[in-house]
N, C-alpha and C positions, 0 to 999 in steps of 0.2 A: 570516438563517437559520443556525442551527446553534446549538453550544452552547460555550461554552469551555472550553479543553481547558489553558489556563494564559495569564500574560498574554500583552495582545494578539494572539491566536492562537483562532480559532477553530474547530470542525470539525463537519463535518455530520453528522448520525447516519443512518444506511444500514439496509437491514436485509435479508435473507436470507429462505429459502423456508421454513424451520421458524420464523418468528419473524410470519409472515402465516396468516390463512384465507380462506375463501370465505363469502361468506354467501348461504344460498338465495334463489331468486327466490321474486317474488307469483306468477307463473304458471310449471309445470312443461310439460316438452315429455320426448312419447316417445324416446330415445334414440335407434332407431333410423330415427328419422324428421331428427335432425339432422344436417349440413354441415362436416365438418370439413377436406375436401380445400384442398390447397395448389397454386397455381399458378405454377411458375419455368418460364420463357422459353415455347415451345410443348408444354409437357407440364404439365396438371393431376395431382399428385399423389394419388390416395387416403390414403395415409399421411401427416400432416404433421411427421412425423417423421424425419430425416434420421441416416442413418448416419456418425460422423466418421470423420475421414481419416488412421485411426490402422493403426500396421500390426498390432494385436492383433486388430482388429474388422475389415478391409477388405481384401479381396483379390478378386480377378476372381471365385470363385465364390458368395461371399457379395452382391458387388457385383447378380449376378442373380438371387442368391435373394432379393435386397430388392426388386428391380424388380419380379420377379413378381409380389410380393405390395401393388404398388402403391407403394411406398416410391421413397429415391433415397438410396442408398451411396457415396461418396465416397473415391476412389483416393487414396493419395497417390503423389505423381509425385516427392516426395525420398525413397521410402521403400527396404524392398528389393523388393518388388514391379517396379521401375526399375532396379534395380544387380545382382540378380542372375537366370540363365535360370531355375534351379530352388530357385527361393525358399522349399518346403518343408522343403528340406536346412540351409536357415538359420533356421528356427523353431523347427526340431528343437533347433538348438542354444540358442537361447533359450530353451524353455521347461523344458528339461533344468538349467541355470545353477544354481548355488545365489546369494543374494540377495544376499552376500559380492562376486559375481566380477559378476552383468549390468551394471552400468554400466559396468563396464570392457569386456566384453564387444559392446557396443552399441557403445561409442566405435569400437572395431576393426571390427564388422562394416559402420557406416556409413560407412567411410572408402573403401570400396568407390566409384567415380564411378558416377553416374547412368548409365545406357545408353541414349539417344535413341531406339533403334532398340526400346528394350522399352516405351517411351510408347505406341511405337503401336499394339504389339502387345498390348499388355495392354488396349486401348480396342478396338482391332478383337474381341476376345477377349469384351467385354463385349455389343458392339454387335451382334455374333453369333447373339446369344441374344434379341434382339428389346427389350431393355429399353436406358432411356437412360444413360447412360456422364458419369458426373459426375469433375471429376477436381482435385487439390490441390495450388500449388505455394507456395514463397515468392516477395518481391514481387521479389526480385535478379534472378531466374528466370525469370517471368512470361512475358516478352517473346517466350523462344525455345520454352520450352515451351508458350507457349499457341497459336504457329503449328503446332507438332505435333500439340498433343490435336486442335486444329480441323480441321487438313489429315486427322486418322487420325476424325472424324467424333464426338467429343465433343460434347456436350449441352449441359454447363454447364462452366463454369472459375471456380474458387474460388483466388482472391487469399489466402493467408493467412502473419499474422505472428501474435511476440504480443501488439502494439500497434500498431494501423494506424492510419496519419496522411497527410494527404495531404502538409503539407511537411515533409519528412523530410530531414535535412539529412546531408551524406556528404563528405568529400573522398576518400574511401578507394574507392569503388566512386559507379557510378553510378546514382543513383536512380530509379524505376517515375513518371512519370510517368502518374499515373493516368489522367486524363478522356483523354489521347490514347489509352492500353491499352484502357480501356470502348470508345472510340472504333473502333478498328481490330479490335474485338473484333468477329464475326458471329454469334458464340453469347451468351446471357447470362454475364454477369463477378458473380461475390459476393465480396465482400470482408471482412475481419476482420484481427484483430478489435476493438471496440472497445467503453468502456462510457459515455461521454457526452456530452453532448447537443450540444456545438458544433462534437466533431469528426464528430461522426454527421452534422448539414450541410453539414459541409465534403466529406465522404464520398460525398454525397448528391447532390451537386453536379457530381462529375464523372462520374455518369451510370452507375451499376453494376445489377445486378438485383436487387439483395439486403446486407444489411451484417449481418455476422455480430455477437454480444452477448456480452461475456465473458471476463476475465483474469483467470486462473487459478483457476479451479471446479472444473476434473476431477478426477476421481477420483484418475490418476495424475499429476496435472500439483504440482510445487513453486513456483512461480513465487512463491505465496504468502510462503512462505517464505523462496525465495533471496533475493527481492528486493524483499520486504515489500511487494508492490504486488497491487492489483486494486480491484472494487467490487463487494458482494453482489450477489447477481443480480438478486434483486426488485430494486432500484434501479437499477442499469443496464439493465433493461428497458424499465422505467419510462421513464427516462430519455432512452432511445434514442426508445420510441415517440413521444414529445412533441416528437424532433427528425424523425422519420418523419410523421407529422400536420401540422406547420408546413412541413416540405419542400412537402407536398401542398396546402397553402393557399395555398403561395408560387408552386406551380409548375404543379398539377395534375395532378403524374408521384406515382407511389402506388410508391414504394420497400419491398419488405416486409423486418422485421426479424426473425433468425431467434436466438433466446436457444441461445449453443453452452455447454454444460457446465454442470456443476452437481444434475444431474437423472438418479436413477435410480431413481424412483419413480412412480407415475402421479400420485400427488398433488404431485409439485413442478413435471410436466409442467403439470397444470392450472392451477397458480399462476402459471407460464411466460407462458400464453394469457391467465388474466387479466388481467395486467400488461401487456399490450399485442404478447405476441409475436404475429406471424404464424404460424411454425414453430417447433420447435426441433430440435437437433441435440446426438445424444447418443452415448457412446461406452463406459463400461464395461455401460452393462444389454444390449446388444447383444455386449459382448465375453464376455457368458454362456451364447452361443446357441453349439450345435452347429455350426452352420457358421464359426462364426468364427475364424479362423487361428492365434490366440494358444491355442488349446487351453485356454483360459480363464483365460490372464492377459492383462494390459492393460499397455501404457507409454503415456506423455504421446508429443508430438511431437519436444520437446524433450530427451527423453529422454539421446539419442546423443550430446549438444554436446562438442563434445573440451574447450572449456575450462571452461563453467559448466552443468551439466547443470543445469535445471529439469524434469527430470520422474524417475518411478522404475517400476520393474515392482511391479504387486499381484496376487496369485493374487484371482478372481473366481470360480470355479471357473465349470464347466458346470451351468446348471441343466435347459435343453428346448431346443424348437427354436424358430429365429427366429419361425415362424407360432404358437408359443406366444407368445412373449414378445410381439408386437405383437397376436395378436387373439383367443388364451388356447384352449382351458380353460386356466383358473390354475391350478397346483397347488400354487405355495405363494402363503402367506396376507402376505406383507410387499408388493404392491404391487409386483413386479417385473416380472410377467408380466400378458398381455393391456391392454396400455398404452393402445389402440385404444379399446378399451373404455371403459377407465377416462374417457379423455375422453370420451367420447361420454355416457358417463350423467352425469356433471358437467356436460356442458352440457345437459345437459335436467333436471338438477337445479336448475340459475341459470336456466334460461329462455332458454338461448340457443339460436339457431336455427342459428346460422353461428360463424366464428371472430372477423369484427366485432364479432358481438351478445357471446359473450364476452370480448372488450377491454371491454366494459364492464361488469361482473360487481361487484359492492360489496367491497370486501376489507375487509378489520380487523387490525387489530395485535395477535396473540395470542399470544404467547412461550411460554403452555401450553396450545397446542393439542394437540399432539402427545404430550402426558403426560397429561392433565385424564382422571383418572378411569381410565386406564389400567396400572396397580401391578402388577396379577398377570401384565400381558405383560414389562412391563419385566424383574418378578425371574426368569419364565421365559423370558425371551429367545425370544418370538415375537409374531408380527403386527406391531403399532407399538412392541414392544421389540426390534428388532432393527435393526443399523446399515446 
């Protein structure tokens, strides 16, 4: 399989969410009479849609303005949310920055430590308001922070790197032992993140609730870039689910995979579900909502790194509000807003009834999808001419 790329040397070809379509079903189903809810640990979601754990798009009051609305937002527990009491005071300074000075600016403001005692506070804070309290750490971290988020009454604990493995090898620091961490875990554990199919078994293996899909997709993540690595999403979806399916043949434990980044559109959501996601998990179309902290800019996670930054700030500006963007009126025409929607009538467009029945949807290779017949949005940069 693949193609050669010079001698002895071959490579696979991948492909991406503008390079796929959908193609309609032989039977149509009412929209709203479709299934799209998502299940982690004891909370079925309404939204299958997951807020990331970025500090532009997540903070304790966003955190409950996604619960309410059926969703699940995602703290980060490295972030400043953690390091400082009045975390407004430091966004201010972020989103004032000119584009010249926030990386350096980030590097200094995350140098700040973590504050243990604001893990719990910022969870009690969530948990307060009656919605469930999901929370993000690295895998170095895990261990001590995930006895806080649980002791302070967290929901879920999200494991995340930007390449998770389970043998990770270290002499510098001590490694996350994962299937004992699932183990000693009371809450469900998701992990990420990753994009193929042997380490997704391996993953699978030691027992987590969920594996995250995806290196370096986002919006504002470089990863791409700094270090030439990742795998288009369609394909690492793909990918993951055929290692998520086999876990389940092998085991009979049904691992769902959740596609993080790459996607701020309703139509790359649906291409997401297609390809075998369970959920997905998204972060600058959410970092467009009113309620979200970055006053609508976004940075990667990686942003802050004092020695090799992989992420950057992008203005996304503000478009509506979070209950726009996930369940509409739309009011602009590019696919950003009412996301909710957008699945739901694709799955009754393919004939799907559930999120199963769209795992298995027909897809096709179409590189001009997205232009075919389209010129006059392109020259005037609207609907499907716009990025």
């Amino acid at each position: 399989m693949g193609m050669w790329i010079g001698r002895n040397r071959k490579a696979r070809v991948t492909y991406g969410f503008d390079e796929i379509a959908l193609v309609p079903g032989a039977v149509t189903i009412n929209p709203n009479e479709v299934d799209s809810s998502f299940v982690v640990g004891a909370h079925r979601l309404r939204v299958p849609i997951l807020a990331s754990a970025m500090d532009g798009v997540v903070d304790v009051r966003f955190a409950i303005a996604m619960g309410k609305l059926g969703g699940l937002a995602v703290l980060n527990l490295e972030g400043i949310q953690t390091r400082y009491e009045s975390p407004d005071e430091v966004l201010e300074q972020v989103v004032k920055a000119d584009k010249e000075t926030a990386t350096k600016l980030f590097q200094t403001l995350y140098t700040r430590p973590v504050q243990e005692k604001l893990i719990a506070k910022r969870i009690r804070e969530i948990k307060k308001a009656g919605v469930p309290a999901a929370v993000s750490s690295i895998p170095q971290r895990a261990e001590r922070f995930g006895k806080i988020a649980q002791d302070a009454g967290a929901d879920v604990f999200f494991v995340q790197s930007t390449v998770s493995t389970v043998r990770h090898i270290s002499s510098e620091y001590k490694t996350l032992d994962l299937a004992k961490f699932c183990r000693s875990m009371k809450i469900p554990v998701i992990v990420g993140n990753t994009v193929g199919y042997e380490v997704t078994l391996e993953i699978m293996g030691c027992g987590p609730s969920g594996v995250l899909v995806g290196v370096g997709p986002g919006a504002a993540c470089t990863t791409r870039g700094v270090l030439g690595l990742g795998v288009p999403q369609v394909t690492a979806t793909a990918d993951c689910a055929a290692a998520r399916d086999e876990h389940y043949k092998r085991t009979g434990r049904y691992v769902p995979i959740i596609t993080d980044g790459g996607m701020n559109k309703g139509g790359d959501i649906c291409k997401a579900f297609a390809c075998g996601a369970d959920a997905v998990m998204i972060g600058s179309a959410f970092a467009r909502a009113k309620e979200a902290p970055g006053q609508g800019y976004h940075w990667g996670m990686a942003t802050p790194h004092a020695n090799l930054p992989r992420g950057t700030r992008i203005r996304v500006g503000v478009t509506g509000s979070l209950k726009q963007i996930l369940f509409g009126p739309a009011e602009l025409d590019d696919g950003s807003q009412n996301l909710v929607g957008a699945i739901h009538t694709c799955m009754g467009n393919v004939g799907a009834a559930t999120i199963r029945d769209f795992q298995r949807t027909e897809i096709i290779i179409a590189p001009s999808i997205k232009s075919e017949g389209k010129l006059f949005q392109m020259v005037q940069s609207v609907g499907m001419g716009t990025k």
